[in-house]
C-alpha positions as CSV (number, residue, x, y, z in Angstrom):
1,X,-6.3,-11.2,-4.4
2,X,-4.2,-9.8,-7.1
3,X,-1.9,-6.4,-6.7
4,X,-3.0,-3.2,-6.5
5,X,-2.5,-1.4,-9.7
6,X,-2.1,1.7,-7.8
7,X,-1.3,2.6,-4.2
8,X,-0.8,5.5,-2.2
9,X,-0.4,5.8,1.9
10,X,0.0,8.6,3.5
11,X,-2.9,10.7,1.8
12,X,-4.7,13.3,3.0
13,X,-8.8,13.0,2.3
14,X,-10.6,15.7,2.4
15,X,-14.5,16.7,1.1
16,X,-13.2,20.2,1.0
17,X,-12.8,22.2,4.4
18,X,-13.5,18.5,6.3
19,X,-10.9,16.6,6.6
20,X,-11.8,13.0,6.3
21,X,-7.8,11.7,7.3
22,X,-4.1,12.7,6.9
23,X,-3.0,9.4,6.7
24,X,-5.4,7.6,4.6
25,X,-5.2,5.3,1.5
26,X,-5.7,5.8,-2.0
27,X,-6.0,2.1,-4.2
28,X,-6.8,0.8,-7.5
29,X,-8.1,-2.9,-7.1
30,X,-9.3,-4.9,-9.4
31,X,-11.1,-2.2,-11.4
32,X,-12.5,-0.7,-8.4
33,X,-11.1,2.8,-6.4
34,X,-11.4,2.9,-2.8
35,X,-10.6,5.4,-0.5
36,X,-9.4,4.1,2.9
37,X,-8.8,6.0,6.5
38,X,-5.3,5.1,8.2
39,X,-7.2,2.3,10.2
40,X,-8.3,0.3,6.8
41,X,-11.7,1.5,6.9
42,X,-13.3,2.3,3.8
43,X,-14.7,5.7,3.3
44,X,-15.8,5.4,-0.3
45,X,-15.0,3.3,-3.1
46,X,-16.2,2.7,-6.9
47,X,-16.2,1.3,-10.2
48,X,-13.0,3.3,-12.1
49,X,-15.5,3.7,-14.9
50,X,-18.1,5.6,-12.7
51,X,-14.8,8.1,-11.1
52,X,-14.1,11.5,-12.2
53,X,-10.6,12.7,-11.3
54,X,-8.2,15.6,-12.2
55,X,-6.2,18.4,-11.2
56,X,-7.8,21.6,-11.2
57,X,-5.7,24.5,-11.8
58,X,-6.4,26.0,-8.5
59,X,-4.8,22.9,-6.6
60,X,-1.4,23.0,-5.2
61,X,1.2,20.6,-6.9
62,X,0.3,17.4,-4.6
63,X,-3.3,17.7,-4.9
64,X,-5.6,15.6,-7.1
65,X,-9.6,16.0,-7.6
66,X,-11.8,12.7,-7.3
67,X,-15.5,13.0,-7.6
68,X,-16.6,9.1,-6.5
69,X,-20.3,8.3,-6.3
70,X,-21.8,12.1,-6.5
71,X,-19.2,13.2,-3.9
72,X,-16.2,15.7,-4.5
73,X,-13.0,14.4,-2.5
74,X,-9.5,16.9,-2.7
75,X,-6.7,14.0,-2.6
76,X,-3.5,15.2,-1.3
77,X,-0.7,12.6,-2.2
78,X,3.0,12.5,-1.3
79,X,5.5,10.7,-2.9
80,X,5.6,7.9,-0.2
81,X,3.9,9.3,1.7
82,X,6.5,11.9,2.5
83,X,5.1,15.3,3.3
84,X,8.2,17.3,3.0
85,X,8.9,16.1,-0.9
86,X,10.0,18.8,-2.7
87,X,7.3,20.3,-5.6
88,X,8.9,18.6,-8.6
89,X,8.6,15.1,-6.5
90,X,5.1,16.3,-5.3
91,X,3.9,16.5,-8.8
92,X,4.8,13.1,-9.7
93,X,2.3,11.6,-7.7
94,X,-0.9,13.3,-8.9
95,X,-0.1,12.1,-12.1
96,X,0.8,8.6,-11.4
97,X,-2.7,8.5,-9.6
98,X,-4.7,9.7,-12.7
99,X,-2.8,7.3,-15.0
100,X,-3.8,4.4,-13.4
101,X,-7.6,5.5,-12.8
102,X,-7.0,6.0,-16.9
103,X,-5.6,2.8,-17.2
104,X,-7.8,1.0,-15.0
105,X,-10.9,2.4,-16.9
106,X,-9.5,0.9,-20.3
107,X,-9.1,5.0,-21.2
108,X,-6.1,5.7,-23.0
């Protein structure tokens, strides 16, 4: 297996009001996303191509929008996982995560 071209522990997975885990896993795998609870287990995964992902304007500074096969997740990632990072280090991480989706997808 190769190296992820994007990880993040630590994230919080939510389909709005539900939340799916606090601790989960976000990763970019061989041109696949995968969404992962704190024990490994996958809760939903797809082709980068077939993802839609962004920051909506209502979302707080660590959050991240992923629609991934037909369903809306809210991504809430910490710089290492770290909950109390500061905004400016919160912000980071959204954006590393939609860079790589980009990259991964062959989008510039």
């Amino acid at each position: 297996m190769s190296e992820p071209e994007f990880s993040a522990r630590g994230v919080g997975i939510a389909r709005w009001l539900r939340s799916l885990t606090r601790a989960g896993e976000v990763r970019i795998e061989d041109g696949r996303l995968a969404l992962l609870t704190s024990y490994g287990s996958e809760i939903d995964s797809a082709p980068v191509g077939a993802v839609r992902a962004g920051r909506p304007w209502f979302a707080r500074a660590d959050e991240a929008v992923a629609t991934v096969n037909g369903t809306r997740y809210r991504l809430t990632l910490h710089r290492n996982g770290d909950a109390r990072a500061d905004d400016h280090e919160a912000s980071e991480e959204p954006g590393r995560f939609l860079a790589a989706l980009k990259r991964a997808a062959g989008r510039r």
